[in-house]
N, C-alpha and C positions, 0 to 999 in steps of 0.2 A: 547637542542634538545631532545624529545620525541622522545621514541619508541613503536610502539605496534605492537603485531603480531596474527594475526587472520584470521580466514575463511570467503571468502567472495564470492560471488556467482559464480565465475569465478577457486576458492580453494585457496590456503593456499598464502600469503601476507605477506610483511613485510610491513611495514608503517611508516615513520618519516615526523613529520612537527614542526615547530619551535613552531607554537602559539596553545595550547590545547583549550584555549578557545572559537576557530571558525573554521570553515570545512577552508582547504585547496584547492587551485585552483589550477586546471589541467592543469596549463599551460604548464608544464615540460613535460608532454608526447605529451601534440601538440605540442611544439615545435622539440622534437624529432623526430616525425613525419614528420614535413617538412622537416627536415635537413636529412633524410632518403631519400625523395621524391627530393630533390636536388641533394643526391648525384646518385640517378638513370637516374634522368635527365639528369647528365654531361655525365656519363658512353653512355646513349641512344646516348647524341649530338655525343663522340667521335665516336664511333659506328655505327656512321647513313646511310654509306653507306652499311654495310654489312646486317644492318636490312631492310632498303628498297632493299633490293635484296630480302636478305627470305621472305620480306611481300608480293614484288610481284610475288612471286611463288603462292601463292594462298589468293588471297585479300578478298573473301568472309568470310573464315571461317577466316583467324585471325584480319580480322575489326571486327569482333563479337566476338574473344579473346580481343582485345582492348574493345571492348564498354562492356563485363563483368568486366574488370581489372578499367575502368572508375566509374563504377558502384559500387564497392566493396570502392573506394578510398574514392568516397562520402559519400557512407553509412559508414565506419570507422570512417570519420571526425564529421560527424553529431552524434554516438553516444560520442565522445569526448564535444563536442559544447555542446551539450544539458543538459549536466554535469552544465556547467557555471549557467544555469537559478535557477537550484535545491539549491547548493550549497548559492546563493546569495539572495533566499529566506529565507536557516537556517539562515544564518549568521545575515540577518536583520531581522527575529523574534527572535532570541536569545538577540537584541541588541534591541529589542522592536521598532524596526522603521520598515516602510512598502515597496513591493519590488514586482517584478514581480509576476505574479500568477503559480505557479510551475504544472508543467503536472507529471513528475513522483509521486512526494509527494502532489498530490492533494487528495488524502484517507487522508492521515496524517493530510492535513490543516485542511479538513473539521471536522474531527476526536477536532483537538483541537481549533476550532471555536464553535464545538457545549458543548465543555465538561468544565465547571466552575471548576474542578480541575488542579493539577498544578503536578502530578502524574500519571503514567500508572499504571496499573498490569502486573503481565511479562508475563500472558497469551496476553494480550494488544499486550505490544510492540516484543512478538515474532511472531504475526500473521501482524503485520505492519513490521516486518522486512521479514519476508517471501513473501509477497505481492512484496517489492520492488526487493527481490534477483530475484521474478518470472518476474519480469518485464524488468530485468537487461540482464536477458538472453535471453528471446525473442525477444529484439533489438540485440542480433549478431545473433541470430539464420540463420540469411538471409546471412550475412559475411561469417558464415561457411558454408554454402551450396553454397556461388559464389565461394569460393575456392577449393574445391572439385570441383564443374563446373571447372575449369578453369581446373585442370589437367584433366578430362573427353574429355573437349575440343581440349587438345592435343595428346590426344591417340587417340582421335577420327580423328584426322586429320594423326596420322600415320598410322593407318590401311587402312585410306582412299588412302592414298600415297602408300603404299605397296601393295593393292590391284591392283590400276591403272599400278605400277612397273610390276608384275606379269604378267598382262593383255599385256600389251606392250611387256615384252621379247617373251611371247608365240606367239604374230603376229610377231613378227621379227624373230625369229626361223623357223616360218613356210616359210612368205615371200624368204628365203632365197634358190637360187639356186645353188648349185653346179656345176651342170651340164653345165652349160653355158658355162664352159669353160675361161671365162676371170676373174680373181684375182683380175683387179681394180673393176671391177662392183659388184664383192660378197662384196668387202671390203666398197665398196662405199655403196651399199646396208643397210650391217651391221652397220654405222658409222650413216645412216638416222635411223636407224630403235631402235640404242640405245640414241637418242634426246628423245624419249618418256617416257622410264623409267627412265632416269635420272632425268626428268622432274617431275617425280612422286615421288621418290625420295627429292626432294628438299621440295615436298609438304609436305610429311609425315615431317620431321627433321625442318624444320622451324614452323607449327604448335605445334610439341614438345617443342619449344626454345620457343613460346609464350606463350605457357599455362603453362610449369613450372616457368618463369621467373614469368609470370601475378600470381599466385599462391603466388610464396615466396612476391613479393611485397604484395598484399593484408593479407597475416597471421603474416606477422611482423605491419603492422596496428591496425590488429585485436587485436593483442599481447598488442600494448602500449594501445588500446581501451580498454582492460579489464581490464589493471594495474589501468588506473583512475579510470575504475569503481569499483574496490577492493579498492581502497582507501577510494574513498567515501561509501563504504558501512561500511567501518571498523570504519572510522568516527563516520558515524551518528551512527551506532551500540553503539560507545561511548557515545555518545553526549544521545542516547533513555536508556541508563545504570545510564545515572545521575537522569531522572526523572522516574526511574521504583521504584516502591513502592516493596519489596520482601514480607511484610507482608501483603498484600493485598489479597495474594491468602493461607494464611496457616487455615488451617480450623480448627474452635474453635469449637468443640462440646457444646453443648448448655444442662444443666442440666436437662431443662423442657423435654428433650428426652427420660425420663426413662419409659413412658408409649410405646414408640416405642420399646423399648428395648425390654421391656416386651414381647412384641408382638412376637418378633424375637425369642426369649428365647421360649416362648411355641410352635411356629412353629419349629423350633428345634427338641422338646423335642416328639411333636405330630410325627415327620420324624422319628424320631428314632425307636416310640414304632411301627411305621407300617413297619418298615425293622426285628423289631423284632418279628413280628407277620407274616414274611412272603410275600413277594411281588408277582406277576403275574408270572417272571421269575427272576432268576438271575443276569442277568442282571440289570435286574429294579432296584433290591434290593441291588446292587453295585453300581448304579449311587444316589442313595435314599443316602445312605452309605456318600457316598462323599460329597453331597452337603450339609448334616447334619453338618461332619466333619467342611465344608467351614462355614456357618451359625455359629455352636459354635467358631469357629477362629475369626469370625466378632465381633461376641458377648462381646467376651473379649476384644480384643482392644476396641471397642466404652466403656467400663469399664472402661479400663485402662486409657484413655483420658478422658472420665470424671469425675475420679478420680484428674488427673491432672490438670482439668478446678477447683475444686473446691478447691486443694490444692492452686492454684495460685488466686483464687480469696481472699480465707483467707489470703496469705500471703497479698496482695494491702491493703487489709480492715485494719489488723495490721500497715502495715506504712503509713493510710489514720489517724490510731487515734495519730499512734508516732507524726505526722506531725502536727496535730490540737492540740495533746499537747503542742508541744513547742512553736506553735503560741499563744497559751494563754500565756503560760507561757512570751513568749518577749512582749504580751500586758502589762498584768500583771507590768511586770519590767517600761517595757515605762508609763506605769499611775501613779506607785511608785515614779518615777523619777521627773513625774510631778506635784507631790502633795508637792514633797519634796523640 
């Protein structure tokens, strides 16, 4: 069992899978998924009278709590699913056999269908991993935004209910007559006249029971939907670490540069004698100042490295002739041998 722990576009991840050699399949978070969506299901069955009572308090607003908690379940599962295509693509170019045509890592295919190397640079493979983390989170982006909907949707439905409450005790308030004289009639009155707040009441607290219920279900989705996709990122993020080249991108200064040098060195040297000579304002002759300063700091490093380009190339040259020596010399031997 492998471990690796890393960042991935959703943050920070642990990651195990048995086999290093090939991406891992998301089946364990769809399956927890469903066994999550089972165990909601039973809870609903046992429950089902006291939820068709709340729902028919107000059937407009929380069929439209249901049809975003519908919507939210789909979209979860489909950024799950769509894992499978990606994933089974690596696995059968890794294994050099052919396989579905991948939509997330379609840059990537095209990417190593057009390039005859067998290496990135890690300029390369960090803008193809950026690509994918950006594309990673724009498919939940939609998930997060139905789940905020869905608690909107139940507050929106208690203010709705509290308002209608309000609205109702103040006609029944008014409605009421004292004066009448008769104690069953006010009371009878009063007993019709609180059916309407009541009523509004049940609006408000059952819309809240469906949009935080519809909420916690859709963000524990969301939850196992990101894990996969953290895994898979962390994956391939391995998998693009095996073929990144690191010396591809380290910059070898180049000897035949010393007429560039040159150039910098007198531009320099020109900056300085006109700070010294006096600039327009002070200013000027402070920023002159500086980028003199910056100029001769460049100056020296590109020295200093091309010092080190040439020490390193004498060193190769020396063990290019130790090298051609000895191979004479085992010629040498090997002809000796043959004569003799």
């Amino acid at each position: 069992m492998a471990a690796v722990t890393g960042t991935g576009p959703g943050g920070p991840a642990e990651v195990q899978y048995n086999d290093p050699g090939k991406l891992s399949s998301p089946q364990v978070f769809l399956l927890s998924m469903l066994i999550f969506l089972a165990i909601t299901g039973f809870i609903a069955a046992i429950l089902y009278r006291q939820i068709s009572a709340a729902f028919t308090t107000n059937p407009g607003l929380n069929g439209l709590i249901l049809g975003v908690l519908a919507i939210g379940v789909i979209l979860s599962f489909s950024q799950v699913l769509r894992l499978f295509r990606e994933i089974r693509w690596v696995n059968s170019f890794r294994a050099g056999s052919s396989a579905s045509e991948p939509v997330l890592l379609a840059p990537m295919k095209s990417l190593l269908s057009r390039s005859s190397a067998t290496s990135f640079s890690t300029s390369t493979t960090r803008s193809i991993l950026d690509s994918i983390a950006t594309r990673l989170d724009e498919t939940r982006d939609i998930t997060r935004y139905l789940i905020g909907l869905l608690v909107f949707l139940g507050l929106l439905g208690t203010f709705w209910g509290l308002l209608a409450t309000i609205g109702s005790i103040s006609d029944t308030i008014q409605s009421l007559d004292p004066g009448s004289g008769d104690a069953n009639d006010v009371l009878n009155a009063l007993k019709t006249g609180l059916s309407a707040p009541l009523s509004g009441m049940g609006t408000a607290f059952s819309s809240s029971l469906f949009g935080l219920a519809g909420s916690l279900i859709v963000g524990f989705l969301d939850l196992q939907a990101g894990r996969a996709q953290n895994r898979f990122y962390i994956e391939l993020e391995n998998w693009l670490s095996a073929l990144t080249d690191v010396s591809s991108d380290v910059f070898v200064p180049d000897p035949s540069n010393a007429k560039s040098s040159e150039e910098i060195r007198m531009l320099s040297e020109r900056l300085r004698n006109l700070q010294d000579t006096g600039g327009s304002s002070p200013r000027v002759a402070t920023a002159m100042a500086n980028l003199a300063d910056g100029i001769s700091g460049l100056v020296k490093n590109m020295r200093s490295e091309q010092q080190l380009m040439r020490d390193w190339v004498e060193a190769q040259a020396d063990e290019q002739k130790a090298i051609r020596a000895t191979l004479d010399k085992l010629t040498e031997a090997l002809k000796q041998r043959e004569r003799n």
